[in-house]
C-alpha positions in Angstrom: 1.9 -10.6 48.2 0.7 -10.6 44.9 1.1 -8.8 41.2 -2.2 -6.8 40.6 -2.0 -7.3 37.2 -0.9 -10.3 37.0 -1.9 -12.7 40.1 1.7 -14.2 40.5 3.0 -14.0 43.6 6.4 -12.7 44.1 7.2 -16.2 45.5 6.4 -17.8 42.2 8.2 -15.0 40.7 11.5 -16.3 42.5 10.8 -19.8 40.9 10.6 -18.7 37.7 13.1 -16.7 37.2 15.2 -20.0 37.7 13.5 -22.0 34.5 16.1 -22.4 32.2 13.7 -22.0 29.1 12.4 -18.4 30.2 13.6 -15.6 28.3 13.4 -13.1 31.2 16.1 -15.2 33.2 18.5 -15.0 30.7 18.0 -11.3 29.7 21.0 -9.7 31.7 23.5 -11.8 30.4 22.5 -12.9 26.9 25.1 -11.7 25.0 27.2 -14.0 27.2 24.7 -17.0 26.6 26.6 -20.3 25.7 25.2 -22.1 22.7 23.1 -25.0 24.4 21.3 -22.4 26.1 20.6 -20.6 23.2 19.2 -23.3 21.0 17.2 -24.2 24.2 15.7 -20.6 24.3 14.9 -20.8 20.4 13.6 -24.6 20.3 12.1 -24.9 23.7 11.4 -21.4 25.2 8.6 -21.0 27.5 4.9 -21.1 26.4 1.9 -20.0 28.3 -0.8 -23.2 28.7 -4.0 -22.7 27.2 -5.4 -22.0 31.2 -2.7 -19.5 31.9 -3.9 -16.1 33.5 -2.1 -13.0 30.9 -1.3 -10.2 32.4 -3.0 -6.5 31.5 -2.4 -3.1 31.5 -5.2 -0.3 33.1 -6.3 2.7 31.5 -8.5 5.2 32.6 -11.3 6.5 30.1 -13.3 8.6 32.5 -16.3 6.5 32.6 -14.3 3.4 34.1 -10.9 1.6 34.1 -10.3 -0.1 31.3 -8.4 -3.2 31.3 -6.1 -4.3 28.5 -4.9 -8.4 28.3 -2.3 -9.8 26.6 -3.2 -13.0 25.0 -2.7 -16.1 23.5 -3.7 -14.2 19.5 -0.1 -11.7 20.2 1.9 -14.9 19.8 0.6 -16.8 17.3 0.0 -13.5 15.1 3.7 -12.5 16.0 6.4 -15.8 16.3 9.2 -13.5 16.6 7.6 -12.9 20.3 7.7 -15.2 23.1 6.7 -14.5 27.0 8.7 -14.8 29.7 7.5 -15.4 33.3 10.1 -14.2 35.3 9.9 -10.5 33.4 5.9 -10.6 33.0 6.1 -8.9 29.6 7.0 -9.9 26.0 10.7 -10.2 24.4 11.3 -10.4 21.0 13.6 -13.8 20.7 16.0 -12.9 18.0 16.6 -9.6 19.5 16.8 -10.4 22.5 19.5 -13.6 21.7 21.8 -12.4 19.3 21.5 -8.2 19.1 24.7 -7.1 19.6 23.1 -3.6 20.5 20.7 -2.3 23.0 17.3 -3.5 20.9 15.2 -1.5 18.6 15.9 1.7 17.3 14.7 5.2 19.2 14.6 8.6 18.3 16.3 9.2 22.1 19.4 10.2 23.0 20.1 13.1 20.8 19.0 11.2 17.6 16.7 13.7 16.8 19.4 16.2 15.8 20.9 16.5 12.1 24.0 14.4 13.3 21.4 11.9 15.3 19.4 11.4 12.2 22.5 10.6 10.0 24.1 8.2 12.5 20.7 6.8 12.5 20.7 6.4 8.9 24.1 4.9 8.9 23.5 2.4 11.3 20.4 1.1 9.8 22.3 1.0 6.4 25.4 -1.4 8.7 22.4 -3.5 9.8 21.0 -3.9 6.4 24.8 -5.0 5.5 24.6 -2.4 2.5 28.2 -0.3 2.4 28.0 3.7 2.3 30.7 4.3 0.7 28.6 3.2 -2.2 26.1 6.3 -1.6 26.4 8.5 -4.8 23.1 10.6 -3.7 20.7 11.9 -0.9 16.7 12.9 -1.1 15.1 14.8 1.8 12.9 17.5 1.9 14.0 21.6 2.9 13.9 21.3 6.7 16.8 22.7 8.1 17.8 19.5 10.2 17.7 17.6 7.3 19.1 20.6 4.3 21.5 22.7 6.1 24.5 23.8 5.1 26.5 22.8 7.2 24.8 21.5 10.4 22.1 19.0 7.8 22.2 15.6 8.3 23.2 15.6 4.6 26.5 17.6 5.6 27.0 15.2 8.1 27.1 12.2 5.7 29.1 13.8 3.0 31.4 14.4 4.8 31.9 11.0 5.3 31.1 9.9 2.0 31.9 12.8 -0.5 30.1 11.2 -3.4 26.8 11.3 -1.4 25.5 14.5 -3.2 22.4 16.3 -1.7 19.3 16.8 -4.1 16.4 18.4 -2.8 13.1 16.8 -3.1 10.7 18.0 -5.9 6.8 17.8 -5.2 6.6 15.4 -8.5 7.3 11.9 -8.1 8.3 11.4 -12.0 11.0 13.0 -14.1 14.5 13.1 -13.8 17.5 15.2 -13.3 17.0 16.5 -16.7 13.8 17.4 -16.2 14.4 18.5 -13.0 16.8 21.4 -14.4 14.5 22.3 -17.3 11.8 23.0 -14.8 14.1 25.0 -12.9 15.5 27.2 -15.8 11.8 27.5 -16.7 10.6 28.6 -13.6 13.9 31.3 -13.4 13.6 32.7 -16.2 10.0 33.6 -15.9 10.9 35.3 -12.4 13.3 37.0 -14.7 10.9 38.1 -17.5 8.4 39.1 -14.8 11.0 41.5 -13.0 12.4 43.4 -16.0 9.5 43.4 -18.1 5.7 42.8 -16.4 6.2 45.7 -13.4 3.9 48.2 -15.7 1.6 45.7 -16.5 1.3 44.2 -12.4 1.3 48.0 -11.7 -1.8 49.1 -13.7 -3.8 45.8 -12.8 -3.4 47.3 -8.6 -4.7 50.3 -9.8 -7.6 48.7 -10.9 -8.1 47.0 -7.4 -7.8 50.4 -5.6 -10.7 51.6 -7.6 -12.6 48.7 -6.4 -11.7 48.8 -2.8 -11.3 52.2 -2.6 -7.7 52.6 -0.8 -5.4 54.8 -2.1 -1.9 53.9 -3.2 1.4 56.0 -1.5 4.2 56.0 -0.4 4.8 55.2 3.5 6.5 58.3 5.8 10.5 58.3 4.7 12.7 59.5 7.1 16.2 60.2 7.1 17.5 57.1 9.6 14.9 54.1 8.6 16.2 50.9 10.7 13.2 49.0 10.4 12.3 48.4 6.5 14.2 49.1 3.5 14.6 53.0 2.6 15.6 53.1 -1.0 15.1 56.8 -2.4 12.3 56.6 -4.3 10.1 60.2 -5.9 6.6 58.3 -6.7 5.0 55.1 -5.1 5.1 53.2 -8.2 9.3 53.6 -8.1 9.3 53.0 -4.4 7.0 49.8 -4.6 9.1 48.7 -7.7 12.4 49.3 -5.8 11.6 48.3 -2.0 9.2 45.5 -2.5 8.9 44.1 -6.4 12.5 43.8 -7.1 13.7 42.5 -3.9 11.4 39.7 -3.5 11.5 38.4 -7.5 15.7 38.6 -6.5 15.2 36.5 -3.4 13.2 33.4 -5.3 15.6 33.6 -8.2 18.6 33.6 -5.7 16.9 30.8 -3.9 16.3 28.6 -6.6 19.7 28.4 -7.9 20.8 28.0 -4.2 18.5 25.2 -3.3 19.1 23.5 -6.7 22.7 24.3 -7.4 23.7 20.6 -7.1 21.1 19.6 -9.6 22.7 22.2 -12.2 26.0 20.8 -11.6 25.3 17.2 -12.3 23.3 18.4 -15.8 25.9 20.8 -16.5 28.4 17.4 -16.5 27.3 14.3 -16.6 24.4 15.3 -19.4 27.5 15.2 -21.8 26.7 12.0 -21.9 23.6 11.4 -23.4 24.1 10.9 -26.8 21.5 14.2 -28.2 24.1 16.2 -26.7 27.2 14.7 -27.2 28.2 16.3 -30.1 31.1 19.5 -29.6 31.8 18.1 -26.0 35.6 17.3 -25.0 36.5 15.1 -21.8 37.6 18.2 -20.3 33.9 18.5 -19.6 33.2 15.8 -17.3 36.5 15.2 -15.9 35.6 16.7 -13.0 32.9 14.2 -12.5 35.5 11.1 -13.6 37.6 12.5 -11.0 34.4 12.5 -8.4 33.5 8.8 -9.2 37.1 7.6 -9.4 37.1 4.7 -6.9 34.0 3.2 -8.6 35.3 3.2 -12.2 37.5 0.7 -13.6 41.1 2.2 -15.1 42.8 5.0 -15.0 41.8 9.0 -16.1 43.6 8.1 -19.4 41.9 4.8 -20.0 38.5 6.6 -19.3 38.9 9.3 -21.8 39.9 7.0 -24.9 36.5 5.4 -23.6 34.8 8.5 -24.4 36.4 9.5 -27.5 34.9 6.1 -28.7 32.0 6.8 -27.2 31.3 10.0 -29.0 32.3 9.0 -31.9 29.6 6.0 -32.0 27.2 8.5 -31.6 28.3 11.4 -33.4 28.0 9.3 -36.9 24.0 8.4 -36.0 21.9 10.8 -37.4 20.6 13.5 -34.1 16.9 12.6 -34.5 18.5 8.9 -33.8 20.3 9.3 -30.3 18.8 8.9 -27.2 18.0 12.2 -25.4 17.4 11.3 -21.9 19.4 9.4 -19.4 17.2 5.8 -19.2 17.7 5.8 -23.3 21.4 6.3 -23.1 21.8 3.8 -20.2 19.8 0.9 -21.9 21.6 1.8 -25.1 24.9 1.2 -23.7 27.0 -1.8 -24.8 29.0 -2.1 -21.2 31.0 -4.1 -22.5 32.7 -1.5 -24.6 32.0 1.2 -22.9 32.0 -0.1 -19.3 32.6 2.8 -17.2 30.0 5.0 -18.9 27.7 2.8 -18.5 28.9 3.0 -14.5 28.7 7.1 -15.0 25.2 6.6 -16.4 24.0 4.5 -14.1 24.9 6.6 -11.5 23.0 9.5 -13.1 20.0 7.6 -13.2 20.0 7.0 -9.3 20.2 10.4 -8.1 16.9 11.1 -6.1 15.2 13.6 -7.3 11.8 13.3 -5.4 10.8 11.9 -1.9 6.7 13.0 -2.5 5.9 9.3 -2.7 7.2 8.1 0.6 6.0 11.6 2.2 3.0 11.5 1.2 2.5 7.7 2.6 3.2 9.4 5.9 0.8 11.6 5.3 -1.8 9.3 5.1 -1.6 7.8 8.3 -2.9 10.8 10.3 -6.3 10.1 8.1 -6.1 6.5 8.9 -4.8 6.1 12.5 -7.6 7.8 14.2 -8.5 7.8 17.6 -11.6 5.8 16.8 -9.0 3.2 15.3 -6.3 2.8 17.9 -6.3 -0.5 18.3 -6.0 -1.3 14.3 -4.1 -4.5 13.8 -0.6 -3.6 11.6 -2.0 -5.9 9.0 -5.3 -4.1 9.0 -3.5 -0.5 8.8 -1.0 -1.6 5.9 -3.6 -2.5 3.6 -5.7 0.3 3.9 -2.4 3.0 3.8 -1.5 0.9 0.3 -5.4 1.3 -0.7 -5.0 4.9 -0.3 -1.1 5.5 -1.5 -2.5 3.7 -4.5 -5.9 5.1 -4.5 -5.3 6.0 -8.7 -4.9 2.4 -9.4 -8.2 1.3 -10.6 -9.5 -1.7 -8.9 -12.2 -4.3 -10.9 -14.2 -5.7 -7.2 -15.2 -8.8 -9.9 -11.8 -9.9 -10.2 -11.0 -9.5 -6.5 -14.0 -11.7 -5.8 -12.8 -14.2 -8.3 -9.9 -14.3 -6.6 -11.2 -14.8 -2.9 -13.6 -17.6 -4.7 -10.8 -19.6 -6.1 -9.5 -19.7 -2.3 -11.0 -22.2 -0.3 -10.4 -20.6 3.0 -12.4 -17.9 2.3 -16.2 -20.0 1.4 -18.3 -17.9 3.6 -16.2 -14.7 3.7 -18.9 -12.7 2.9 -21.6 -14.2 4.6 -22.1 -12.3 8.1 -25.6 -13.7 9.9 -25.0 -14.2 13.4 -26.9 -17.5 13.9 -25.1 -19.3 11.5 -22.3 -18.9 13.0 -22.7 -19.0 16.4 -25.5 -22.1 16.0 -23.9 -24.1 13.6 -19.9 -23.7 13.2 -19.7 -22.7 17.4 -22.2 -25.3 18.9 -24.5 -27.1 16.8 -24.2 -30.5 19.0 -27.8 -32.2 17.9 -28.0 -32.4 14.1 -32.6 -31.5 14.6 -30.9 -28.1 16.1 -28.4 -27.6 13.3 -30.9 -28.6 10.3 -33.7 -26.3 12.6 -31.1 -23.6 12.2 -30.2 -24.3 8.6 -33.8 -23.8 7.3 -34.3 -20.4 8.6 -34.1 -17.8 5.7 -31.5 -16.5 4.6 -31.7 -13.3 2.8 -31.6 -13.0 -1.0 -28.3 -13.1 -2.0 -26.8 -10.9 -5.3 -24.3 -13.4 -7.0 -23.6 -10.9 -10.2 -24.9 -8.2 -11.5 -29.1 -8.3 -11.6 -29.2 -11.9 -10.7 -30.4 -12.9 -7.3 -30.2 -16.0 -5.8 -33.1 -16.8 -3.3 -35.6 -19.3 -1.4 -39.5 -19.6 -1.7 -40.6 -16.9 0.5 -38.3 -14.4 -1.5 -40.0 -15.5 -4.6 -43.1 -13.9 -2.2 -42.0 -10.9 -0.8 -43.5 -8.5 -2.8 -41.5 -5.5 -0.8 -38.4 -7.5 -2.2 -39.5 -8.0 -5.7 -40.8 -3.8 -5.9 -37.3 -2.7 -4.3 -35.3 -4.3 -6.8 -37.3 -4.2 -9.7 -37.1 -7.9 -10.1 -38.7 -8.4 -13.7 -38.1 -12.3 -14.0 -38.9 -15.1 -11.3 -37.5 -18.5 -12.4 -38.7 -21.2 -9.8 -37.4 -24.8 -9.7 -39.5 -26.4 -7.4 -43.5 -28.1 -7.1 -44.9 -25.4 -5.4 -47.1 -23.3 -7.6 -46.6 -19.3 -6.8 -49.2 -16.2 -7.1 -48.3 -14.3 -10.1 -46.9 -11.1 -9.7 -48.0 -8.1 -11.8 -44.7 -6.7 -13.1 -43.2 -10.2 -13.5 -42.7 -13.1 -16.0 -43.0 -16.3 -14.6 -40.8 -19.8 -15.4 -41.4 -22.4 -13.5 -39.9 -26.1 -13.5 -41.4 -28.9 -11.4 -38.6 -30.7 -10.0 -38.6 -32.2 -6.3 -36.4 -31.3 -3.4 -33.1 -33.6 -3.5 -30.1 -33.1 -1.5 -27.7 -34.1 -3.7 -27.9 -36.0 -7.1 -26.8 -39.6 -7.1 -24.8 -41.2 -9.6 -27.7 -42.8 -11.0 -29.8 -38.7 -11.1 -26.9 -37.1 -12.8 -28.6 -36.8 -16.5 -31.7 -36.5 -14.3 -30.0 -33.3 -13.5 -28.2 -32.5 -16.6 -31.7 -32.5 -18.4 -32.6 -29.7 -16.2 -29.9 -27.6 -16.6 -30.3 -27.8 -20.1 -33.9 -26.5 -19.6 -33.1 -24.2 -17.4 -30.2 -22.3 -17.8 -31.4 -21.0 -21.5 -34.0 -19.6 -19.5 -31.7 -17.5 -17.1 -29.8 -16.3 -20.4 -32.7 -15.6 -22.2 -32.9 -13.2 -18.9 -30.2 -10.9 -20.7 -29.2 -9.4 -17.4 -32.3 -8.2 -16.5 -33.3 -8.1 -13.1 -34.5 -11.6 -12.3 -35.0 -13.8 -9.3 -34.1 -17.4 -9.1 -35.2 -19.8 -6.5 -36.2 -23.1 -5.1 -37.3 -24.2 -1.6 -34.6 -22.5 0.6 -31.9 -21.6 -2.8 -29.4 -24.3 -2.0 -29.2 -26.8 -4.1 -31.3 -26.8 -6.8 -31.3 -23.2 -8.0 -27.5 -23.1 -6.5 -26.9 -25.7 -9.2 -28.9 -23.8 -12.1 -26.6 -20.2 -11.0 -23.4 -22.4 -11.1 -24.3 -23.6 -14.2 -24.9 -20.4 -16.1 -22.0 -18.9 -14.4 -19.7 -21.6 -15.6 -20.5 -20.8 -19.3 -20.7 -17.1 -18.9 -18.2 -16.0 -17.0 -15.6 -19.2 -15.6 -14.9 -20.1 -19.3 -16.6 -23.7 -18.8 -14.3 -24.0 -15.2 -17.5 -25.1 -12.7 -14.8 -25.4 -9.5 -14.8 -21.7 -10.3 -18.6 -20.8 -10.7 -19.5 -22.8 -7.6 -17.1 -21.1 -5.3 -18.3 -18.3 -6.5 -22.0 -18.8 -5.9 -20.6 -20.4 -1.9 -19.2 -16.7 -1.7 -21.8 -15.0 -2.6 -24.6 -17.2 -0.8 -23.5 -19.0 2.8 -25.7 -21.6 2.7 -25.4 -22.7 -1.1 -24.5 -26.7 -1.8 -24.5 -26.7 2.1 -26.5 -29.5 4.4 -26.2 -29.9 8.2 -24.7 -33.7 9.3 -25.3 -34.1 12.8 -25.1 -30.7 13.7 -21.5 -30.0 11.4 -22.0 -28.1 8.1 -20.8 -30.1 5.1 -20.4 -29.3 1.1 -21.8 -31.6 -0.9 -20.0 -31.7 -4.2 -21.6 -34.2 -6.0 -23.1 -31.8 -7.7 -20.0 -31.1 -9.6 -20.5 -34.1 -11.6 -23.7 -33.3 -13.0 -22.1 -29.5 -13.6 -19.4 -31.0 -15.0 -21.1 -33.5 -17.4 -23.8 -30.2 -18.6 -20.6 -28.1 -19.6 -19.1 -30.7 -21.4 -21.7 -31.4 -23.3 -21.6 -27.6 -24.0 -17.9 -27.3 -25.5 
C-alpha cells in the first residue's frame, strides 16, 4: 500500500519514523527531548537528496486536477523549515524544538473576542520579552470589539494595566495630542455654531430645493400616542424639523465627540501644563492627578516631584513667551533630565500616546489590491515589496539611481536582459563553443543605455523602421563597413577593425579612439543618436562606457561599464567554449582615457 501523494509505502513509513535525525519522530515528545538529540535535530536533521520524490497536494480547477509539489526552492528560500519523512509535511525546527506552546499563533479558540484579542496581544508582547506594565497607551480604531466600554479589548487590558489609556485612532497619521484636541474643540464648536445659529439660514436654502424638485415641505400626521419617532409639539414644519430632527442629531455628534475623545481631553487638560507656552499661572495641583497616575515610573516621592516643577516653571516663566516651546517634542528635547528628571519621564510619556493607527490600516488595506486571485501564488518577498511600493507610493523614486544601484552589484549583470536564447543556449547548455559563438552573433535588439542614446549592431544602423520610430538624428559607426546614408541623419564614421579585446600593447591604440570618438557622442547633446559597430559589443560598448564615465560616473569606469552590461546583455561579452566570459581588459584602456581626462 502506498501514499497517493507521496509514493512511500506505509512500510517505509514505519522505517522512518525510527531515524533519529527526522523531525516527525520526535514531534510528540519534544518538549521532553534531551540535549544530544536536540543538537542532532538542529546540526544533522534530515535532508531530502537531490533525487527524492516531494510530496503534493490536489486541487481541483474545473478544467483538471491540479497538482501542487513541494520542493527543494521551500527549503533553501526558508532555513527555518526542514522536512520530516515520517510526518510527510514540513516543521518549522525552532518551533518545533524549543516552543514551550502549542506553535504559531491563531485566531481560534475564542481569540476572536475582545478578551481573545487582548490575551492575544499580551502574549505576543511576553514573547517579544517586552513588560506591560510599561504600557502608558492604546491605539485602535471604533469597532466595538476593540472600543467598548466595558467589554473592548482595551477595557480588558486596563484593567490589568491601569496606565494603558485608550485613544481612539484619528484618520491623520501626523499631529499630536495637542493637535488632536484643537481639532476636536474645532470641529465642536462648529456643531455648536451651526445648531444655535445657521438653522434659518439651512432652512431657507431647503426651500430653495423644494422649488426645484417640486415637493412640498410639512409636517408628518401627529397623533396623540407616537411610539415610533419622536413627537415633540411642534405648530409649523420649520419648528417641528428644527426640534425633531436638526437639534437632535447636531446633540448626538457633539455628545459623541466628547464621548469618544474624552481621554484625549483629559491628558491636554493635564499633562499640557507642561509645555513651557503654557506654563505660566499653573500650580502642581494641576497635574497631580497625573503624578499620582504615573507614580511607579517616576523617581521620588509626590513631594520631591513638585519642588521639581516649581523649578521647572520657574526656568520657563523668566524666558520671554515667544521663546518657550509650545508643543510637546520642543518641550521634551528642551529638557535637561538631569535636573528635571521626572518631567522629562512625564513628557516622554506624552509624546507616546497613539494618536493614529491610519498608517498600519491602511497597509492592510492594500493587500486586497495586491493579493489577487490572479496572484495567489506571490512569493512573501515578492508581495512585501510591492505592499512598501504602494504604502510609500508618495515617496518619489529617481529609476536612474535605482539602476545605478543594481549596476554597482555584480550579481545582477544581465538583470535586465530577458531574450530566451541566450539563456537557455548559452548559460543552460552551450556545450560546443561554434554553437555558443553561432548563438552569440545573432542580433540582439538595440539597447537604450540613457536617455536618447542607443547602443546597437550593424544591421540596427540599417533598419530604417528603427531609425523612423525613434527619431534617431545621429549614427556614429565604429567599424570598416561603409553604410547607405540615411535622409534624416548625420553620419560619423571611424574605421577601426573588429578586435576582441585590446592587448597590452593596443591600449593607446584604443585610447586614441576614444579620444576621437567620444567628443563626437557629446557633441550629440542628447539628441537622439545611434551608436554601433559590428554586433555593439566591444567596440561601441567601449566608446558608451567611456562617455558615460565622464558624464555621469564622475570618471569611475567600473561604474559606467556595469552600467552599459545592464543595460545591453551581450556588451564586453565573448563566448569560450561554449561559457560566456567578460573581458575586462578593456578597463585599462577606459581607465588610462579618463585619466588622461582629470
Amino acid at each position: 500500500m502506498s501514499d497517493s501523494s507521496t509514493g512511500v509505502t506505509m512500510a517505509d513509513k514505519s522505517i522512518f519514523s525510527n531515524l533519529k535525525n527526522d523531525i516527525g519522530s520526535h514531534i510528540k515528545s519534544r518538549l521532553s527531548l534531551k540535549d544530544d538529540i536536540r543538537y542532532l535535530l538542529l546540526k544533522d536533521h534530515f535532508v531530502p537528496s537531490g533525487n527524492f520524490k516531494w510530496p503534493y497536494s490536489e486541487r481541483n480547477t474545473h478544467v483538471t486536477v491540479e497538482k501542487r509539489y513541494l520542493n527543494q526552492k521551500h527549503l533553501k528560500d526558508n532555513s527555518w523549515l526542514v522536512f520530516s519523512l515520517s510526518k510527510n509535511g514540513l516543521f518549522c525546527l525552532p518551533c518545533a524544538l524549543f516552543a514551550t506552546g502549542g506553535g504559531g499563533k491563531s485566531l481560534n479558540s475564542g481569540s476572536e473576542t475582545d478578551e481573545g484579542l487582548a490575551k492575544l496581544i499580551l502574549e505576543e508582547l511576553n514573547e517579544l520579552d517586552l513588560d506591560p506594565s510599561f504600557i502608558v497607551g492604546q491605539g485602535y480604531d471604533g469597532c466595538s470589539a476593540m472600543s467598548g466600554e466595558f467589554n473592548g479589548c482595551h477595557a480588558f487590558i486596563q484593567r490589568l494595566f491601569p496606565k494603558a489609556l485608550y485613544l481612539h485612532c484619528l484618520q491623520s497619521p501626523g499631529g499630536g495630542i495637542m493637535d488632536c484636541k484643537q481639532l476636536i474643540d474645532d470641529i465642536v464648536f462648529m456643531f455648536k455654531y451651526i445648531r444655535n445659529e445657521k438653522l434659518e439660514q439651512n432652512y431657507e436654502e431647503i426651500l430653495d430645493l423644494r422649488d426645484i424638485t417640486g415637493h412640498e415641505v410639512k409636517m408628518p400626521l401627529i397623533t396623540g400616542r407616537q411610539t415610533t419617532r419622536s413627537n415633540v409639539p411642534s405648530t409649523t414644519p420649520q419648528e417641528y424639523y428644527r426640534l425633531n430632527l436638526f437639534i437632535p442629531i447636531l446633540d448626538h455628534f457633539i455628545a459623541s465627540l466628547n464621548e469618544r475623545f474624552f481621554t484625549h481631553q483629559w491628558l491636554v487638560l493635564r499633562v499640557s501644563r507642561l509645555i513651557p507656552a503654557f506654563i505660566e499661572g499653573k500650580t502642581f495641583d494641576d497635574i497631580e492627578e497625573v503624578v499620582e497616575m504615573y507614580q511607579d515610573l517616576l523617581h521620588g516621592s509626590t513631594t520631591v516631584i513638585k519642588q521639581e516643577f516649581l523649578l521647572y516653571q520657574k526656568k520657563w516663566i523668566d524666558i520671554q513667551p515667544p521663546d518657550r516651546p509650545s508643543n510637546v517634542m520642543e518641550a521634551y528635547l528642551s529638557c535637561n533630565e538631569t535636573f528635571y528628571p521626572n518631567i522629562k519621564i512625564l513628557l516622554n510619556i506624552y509624546a507616546t500616546l497613539p494618536v493614529t493607527t491610519a498608517t498600519g490600516e491602511r497597509s492592510f488595506s492594500i493587500l486586497k489590491r495586491l493579493k489577487t486571485y490572479l496572484r495567489s501564488t506571490m512569493s512573501e518577498d515578492r508581495l512585501n515589496g510591492l505592499a512598501m511600493l504602494t504604502i510609500n507610493s508618495d515617496i518619489a523614486i529617481d529609476i536612474d539611481e535605482v539602476i545605478d544601484r543594481f549596476s554597482r552589484k555584480k550579481g545582477v549583470l544581465i538583470l535586465f536582459y530577458d531574450y530566451e536564447y541566450y539563456f537557455n543556449s548559452i548559460l543552460c547548455k552551450a556545450r560546443k563553443s561554434n554553437k555558443g559563438k553561432e548563438i552569440m552573433t545573432k542580433r540582439e535588439p538595440p539597447s537604450l543605455i540613457i536617455s536618447n542614446l542607443w547602443l546597437g549592431c550593424l544591421q540596427d544602423a540599417q533598419d530604417v523602421e528603427f531609425l523612423t520610430t525613434n527619431g534617431i538624428q545621429n549614427i556614429i559607426s565604429i567599424c570598416l563597413q561603409p553604410l547607405p546614408k540615411h535622409e534624416n541623419c548625420i553620419h560619423y564614421r571611424f574605421e577601426i577593425e573588429d578586435n576582441a579585446e585590446p592587448s597590452s600593447a593596443d591600449t593607446q591604440y584604443f585610447v586614441d579612439l576614444l579620444d576621437k570618438a567620444v567628443p563626437v557622442l557629446q557633441q550629440c547633446n542628447g539628441h537622439p543618436t545611434l551608436i554601433h559597430c559590428g554586433v555593439g559589443r566591444q567596440r561601441s560598448a567601449a566608446v558608451v562606457a567611456a562617455y558615460l564615465a565622464m558624464k555621469k560616473f564622475s570618471g569611475n569606469v567600473e561604474e559606467a561599464v556595469f552600467h552599459v552590461m545592464n543595460r545591453r546583455a551581450t556588451a564586453f561579452r565573448v563566448v569560450d567554449s561554449g561559457s560566456v566570459k567578460i573581458k575586462v581588459n578593456w578597463q585599462n584602456a577606459l581607465s588610462e582615457f579618463c585619466k588622461s581626462k582629470r
